[in-house]
N, C-alpha and C positions, 0 to 999 in steps of 0.2 A: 586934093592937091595933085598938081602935074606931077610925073613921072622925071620930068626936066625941072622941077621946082632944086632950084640952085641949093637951098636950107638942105633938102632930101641927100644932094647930090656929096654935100659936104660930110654927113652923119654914117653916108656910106665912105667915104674916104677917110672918114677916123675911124672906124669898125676894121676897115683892112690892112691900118697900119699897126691898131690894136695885137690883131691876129700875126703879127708877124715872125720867125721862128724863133726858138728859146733864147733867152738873153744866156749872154754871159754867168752872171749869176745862180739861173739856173743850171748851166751845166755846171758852178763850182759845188753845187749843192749837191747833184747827182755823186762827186769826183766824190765830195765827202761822206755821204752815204755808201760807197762802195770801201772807202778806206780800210773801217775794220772789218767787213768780209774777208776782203785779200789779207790782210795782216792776220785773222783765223786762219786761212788756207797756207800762208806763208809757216805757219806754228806749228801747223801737221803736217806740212811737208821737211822745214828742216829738222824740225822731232823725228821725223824718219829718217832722212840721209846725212844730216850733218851739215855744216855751212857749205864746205867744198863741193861734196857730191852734188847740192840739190843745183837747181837752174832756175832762171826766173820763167821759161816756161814749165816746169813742174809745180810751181803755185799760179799758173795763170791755170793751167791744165783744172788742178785743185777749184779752183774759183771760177771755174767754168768762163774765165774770157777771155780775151787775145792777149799774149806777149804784148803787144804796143800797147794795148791801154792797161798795163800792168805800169808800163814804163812813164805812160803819162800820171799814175798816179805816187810814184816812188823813183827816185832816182838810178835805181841799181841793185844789185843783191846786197849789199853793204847798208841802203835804207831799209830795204824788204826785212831782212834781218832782224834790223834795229825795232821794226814795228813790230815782229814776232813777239822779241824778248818785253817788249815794252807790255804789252797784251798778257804773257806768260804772268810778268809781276802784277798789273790788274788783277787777275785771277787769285793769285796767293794773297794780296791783298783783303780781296773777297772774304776769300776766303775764313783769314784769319779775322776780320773782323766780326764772322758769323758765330765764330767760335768764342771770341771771348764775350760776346751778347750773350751765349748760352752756358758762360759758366757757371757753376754752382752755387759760386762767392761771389765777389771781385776783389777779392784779396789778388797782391800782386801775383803769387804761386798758381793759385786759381788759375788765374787770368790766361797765364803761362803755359801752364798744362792743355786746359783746354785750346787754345791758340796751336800748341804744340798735337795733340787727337788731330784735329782741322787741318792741319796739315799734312800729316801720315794718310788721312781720307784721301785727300786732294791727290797725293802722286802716286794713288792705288792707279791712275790713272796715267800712263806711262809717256804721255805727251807731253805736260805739264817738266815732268822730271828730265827725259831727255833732251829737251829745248836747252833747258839751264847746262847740261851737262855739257854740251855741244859747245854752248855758249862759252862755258872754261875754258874748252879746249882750245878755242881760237881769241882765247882773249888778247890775244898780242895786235889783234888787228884795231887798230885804234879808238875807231868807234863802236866796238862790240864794247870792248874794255869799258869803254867808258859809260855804254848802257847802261852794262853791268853790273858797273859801281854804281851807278846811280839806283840801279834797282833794287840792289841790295842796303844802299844806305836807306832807300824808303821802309824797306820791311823792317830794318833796324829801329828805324826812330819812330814806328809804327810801336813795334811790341814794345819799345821801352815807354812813350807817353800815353798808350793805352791799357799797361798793365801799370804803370808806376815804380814798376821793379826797380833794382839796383842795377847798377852793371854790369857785375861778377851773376848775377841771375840771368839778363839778357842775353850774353857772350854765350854762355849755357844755353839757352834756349835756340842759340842761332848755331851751336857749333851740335847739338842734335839734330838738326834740322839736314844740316853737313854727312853724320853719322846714319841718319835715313838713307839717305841718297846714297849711301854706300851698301848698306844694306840691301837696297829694294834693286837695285843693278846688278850685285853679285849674286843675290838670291841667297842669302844667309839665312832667312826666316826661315826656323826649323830643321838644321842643319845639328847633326847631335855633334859635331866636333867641339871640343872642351874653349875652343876660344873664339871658334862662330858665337857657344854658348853666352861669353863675357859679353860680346860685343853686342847681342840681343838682346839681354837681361832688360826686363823692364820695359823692351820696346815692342808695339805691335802695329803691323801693318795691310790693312786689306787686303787679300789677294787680287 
């Protein structure tokens, strides 16, 4: 066949519109696949400085790419944030579902307890704990607030339909969960004062 055979000429003109650069779609696939990196790197970095201090070049820094396509992929510190805390609850999530798979029973106490071990594991890890902590602090900023509740009502109605507990069980379960977090900050664990003693009784927490 000619080299000029029109048929040829054609097969080659669909191959190179074939080739032509990434579509749209592709790069929204890319945008998505980077999301929870930076929302990782956004979790360690406001776990370390807090909402105010950090910048969104300190999680672009963290996640090894440019400020700009930090910005193309989140609107602001205010989204970055919100995808932190979002990630943070994931995690406790995880978490807590590992934990009551591996309870003893599944009696609701069971459930609870273990659920509750799983958790004390998880914020030996001090990124996980200070996100959340941070996250209080500026809860007046609208949409942290609202994260917040939202993330807390998920872990709520978590241990309650996955343990079966009662109320007066769960409330418990969520206000020691509260009482860690107080603990593992101020470093109470081990602390021989008579009322560090009260407030530890019963609780242990990884170093």
């Amino acid at each position: 066949m000619s080299s000029e055979d029109p048929c040829l000429l054609t097969e080659v003109s669909e191959c190179t519109v074939t080739h032509m650069p990434a579509s749209r779609s592709s790069i929204l696939s890319t945008a998505d696949a980077r999301r929870p990196l930076v929302a990782a790197a956004a979790l360690t970095e406001f776990a370390r400085g807090g909402y105010y201090a950090t910048t969104v070049a300190d999680v672009a820094r963290e996640a090894k790419i440019s400020p700009a396509y930090v910005f193309k992929l989140y609107s602001g510190k205010e989204a970055l944030f919100v995808a932190a805390l979002e990630a943070c609850f994931e995690a406790i999530l995880s978490a807590l579902e590992a934990g009551a798979d591996a309870a003893v029973d599944q009696s609701p106490e069971s459930v609870l307890d273990a659920m509750g071990d799983a958790y004390a594991q998880l914020i030996s890890d001090r990124t996980l704990l200070m996100l959340q902590v941070h996250a209080q602090s500026v809860a007046d900023v609208p949409v942290v607030g609202e994260a917040l509740r939202a993330g807390l009502a998920r872990v709520t109605t978590f241990a309650k339909s996955r343990s079966g507990g009662a109320d007066d069980d769960v409330q418990r379960f969520i206000a020691y969960g509260q009482l860690c977090h107080l603990i593992v900050t101020t470093q109470l664990e081990g602390r021989p004062e008579g009322w560090a003693k009260l407030l530890t009784k019963g609780m242990s927490h990884p170093a």
